[in-house]
C-alpha positions as CSV (number, residue, x, y, z in Angstrom):
1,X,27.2,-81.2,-86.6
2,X,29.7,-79.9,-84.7
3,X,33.9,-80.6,-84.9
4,X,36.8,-79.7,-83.6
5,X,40.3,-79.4,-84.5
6,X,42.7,-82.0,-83.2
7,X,46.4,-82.2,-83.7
8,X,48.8,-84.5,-82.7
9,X,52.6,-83.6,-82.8
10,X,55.6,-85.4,-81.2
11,X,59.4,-83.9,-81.7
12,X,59.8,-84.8,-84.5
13,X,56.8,-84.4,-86.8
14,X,53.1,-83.3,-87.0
15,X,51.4,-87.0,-87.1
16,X,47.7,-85.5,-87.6
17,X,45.7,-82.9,-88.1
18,X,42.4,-82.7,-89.0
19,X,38.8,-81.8,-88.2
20,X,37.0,-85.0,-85.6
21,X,34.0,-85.6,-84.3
22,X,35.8,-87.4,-81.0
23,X,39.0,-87.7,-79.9
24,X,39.9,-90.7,-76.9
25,X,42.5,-91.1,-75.4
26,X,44.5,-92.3,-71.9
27,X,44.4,-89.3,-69.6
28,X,46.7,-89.8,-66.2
29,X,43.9,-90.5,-64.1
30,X,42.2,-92.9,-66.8
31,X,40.6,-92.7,-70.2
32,X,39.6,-89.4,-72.0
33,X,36.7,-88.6,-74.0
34,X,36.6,-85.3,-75.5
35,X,33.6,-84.0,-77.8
36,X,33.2,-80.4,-79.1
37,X,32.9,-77.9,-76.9
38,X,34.2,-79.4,-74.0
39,X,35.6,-77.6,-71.3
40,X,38.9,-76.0,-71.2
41,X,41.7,-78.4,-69.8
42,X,45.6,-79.5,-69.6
43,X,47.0,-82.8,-68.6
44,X,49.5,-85.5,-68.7
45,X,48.8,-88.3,-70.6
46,X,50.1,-91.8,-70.2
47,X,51.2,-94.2,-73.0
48,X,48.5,-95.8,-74.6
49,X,46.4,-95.3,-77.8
50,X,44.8,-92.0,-79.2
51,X,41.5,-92.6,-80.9
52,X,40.5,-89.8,-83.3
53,X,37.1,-90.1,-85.0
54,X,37.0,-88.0,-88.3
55,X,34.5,-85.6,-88.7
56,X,35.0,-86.0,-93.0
57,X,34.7,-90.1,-93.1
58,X,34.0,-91.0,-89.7
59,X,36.6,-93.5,-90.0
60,X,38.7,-93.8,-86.5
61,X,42.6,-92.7,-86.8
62,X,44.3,-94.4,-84.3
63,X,47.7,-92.8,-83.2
64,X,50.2,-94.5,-80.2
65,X,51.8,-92.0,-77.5
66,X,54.1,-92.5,-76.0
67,X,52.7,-89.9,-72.9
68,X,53.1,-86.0,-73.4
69,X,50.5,-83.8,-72.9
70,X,47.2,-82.8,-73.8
71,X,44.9,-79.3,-74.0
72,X,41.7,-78.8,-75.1
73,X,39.8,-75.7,-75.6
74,X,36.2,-76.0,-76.6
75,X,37.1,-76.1,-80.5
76,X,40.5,-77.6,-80.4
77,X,42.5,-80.6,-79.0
78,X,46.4,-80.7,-79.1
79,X,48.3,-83.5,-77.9
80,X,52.0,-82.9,-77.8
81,X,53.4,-86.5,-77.3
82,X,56.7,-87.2,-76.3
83,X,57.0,-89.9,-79.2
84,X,53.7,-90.8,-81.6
85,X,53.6,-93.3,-84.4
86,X,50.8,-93.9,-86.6
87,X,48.6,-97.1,-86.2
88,X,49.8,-98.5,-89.6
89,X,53.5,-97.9,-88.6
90,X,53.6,-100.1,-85.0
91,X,55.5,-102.9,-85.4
92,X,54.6,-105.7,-82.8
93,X,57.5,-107.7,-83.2
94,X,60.0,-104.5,-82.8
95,X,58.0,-103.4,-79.5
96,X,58.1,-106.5,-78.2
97,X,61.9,-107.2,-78.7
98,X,62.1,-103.9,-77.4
99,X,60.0,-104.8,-74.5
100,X,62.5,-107.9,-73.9
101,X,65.3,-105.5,-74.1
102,X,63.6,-103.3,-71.4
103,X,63.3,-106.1,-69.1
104,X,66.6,-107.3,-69.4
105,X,68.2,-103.7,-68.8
106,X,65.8,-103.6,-65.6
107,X,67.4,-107.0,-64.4
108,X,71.1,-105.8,-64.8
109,X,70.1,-102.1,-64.1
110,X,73.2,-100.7,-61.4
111,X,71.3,-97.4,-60.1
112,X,68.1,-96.1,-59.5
113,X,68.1,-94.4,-62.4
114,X,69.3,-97.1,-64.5
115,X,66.0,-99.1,-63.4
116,X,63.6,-96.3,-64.0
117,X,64.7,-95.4,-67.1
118,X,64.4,-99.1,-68.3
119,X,61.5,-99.4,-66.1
120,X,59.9,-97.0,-68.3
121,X,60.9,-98.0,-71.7
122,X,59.3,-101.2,-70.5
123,X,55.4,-99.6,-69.9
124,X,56.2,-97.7,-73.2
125,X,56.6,-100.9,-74.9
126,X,54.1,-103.0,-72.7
127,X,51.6,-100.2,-74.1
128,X,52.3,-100.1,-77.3
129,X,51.9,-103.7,-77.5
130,X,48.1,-103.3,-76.0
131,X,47.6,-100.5,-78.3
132,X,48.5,-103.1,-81.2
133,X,46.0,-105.4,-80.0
134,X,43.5,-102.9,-79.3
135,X,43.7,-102.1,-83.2
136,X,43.6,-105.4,-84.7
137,X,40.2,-105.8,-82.7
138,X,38.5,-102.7,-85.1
């Protein structure tokens, strides 16, 4: 059967890296599903969950993003994410506080950037709290 080599990376660490079978995961213009072979591409991704099927166990890895970017070639996937944490390591009640926090600073924001800044930590949050879910469901 036929793999590919995915890694995931953010700033500050290599989160995976490892041979899959099928890698998922939320493209900018909606949800990604990439299996060996497929065709050459680069593109933003939004925050949201990254769903890596191993090719050794076929367990499913399950990575957040934070957005960042993705390329695949036909034997390789890299997503360089602006922040990744490992499924085990989300902490609901942390993103939602930090969620709250977001909301708050979007209330009081005094520029534009102000808002969008907060404004954005606030989808972070909001989908890293659906990528939570979205785990507890396997």
């Amino acid at each position: 059967m036929a793999t590919l080599q995915v890694d995931v990376v953010s700033a500050e660490e290599s989160i995976f890296s490892g041979e899959a079978k099928f890698v998922a995961l939320p493209g900018e213009n909606g949800e990604l599903g990439i299996l060996p072979r497929h065709t050459p591409l680069i593109t933003r991704i939004r925050p949201g969950a990254v769903r890596i099927q191993r090719a050794d166990n076929g367990e499913e890895e399950f990575v957040f993003v934070a957005g960042g970017i993705l390329e695949v070639q036909p034997g390789r996937v890299t997503v360089l994410a602006d922040t990744a944490i490992r499924g085990h390591d989300l902490d609901e009640a942390k993103a939602v506080e930090a969620k709250k926090q977001a909301e708050e600073a979007m209330k009081n924001a005094k520029t534009d950037i102000d808002f969008a800044k907060a404004q954005g930590e606030f989808a972070a949050m909001a989908a890293q709290i659906a990528a939570i879910a979205k785990l507890r469901k396997k």
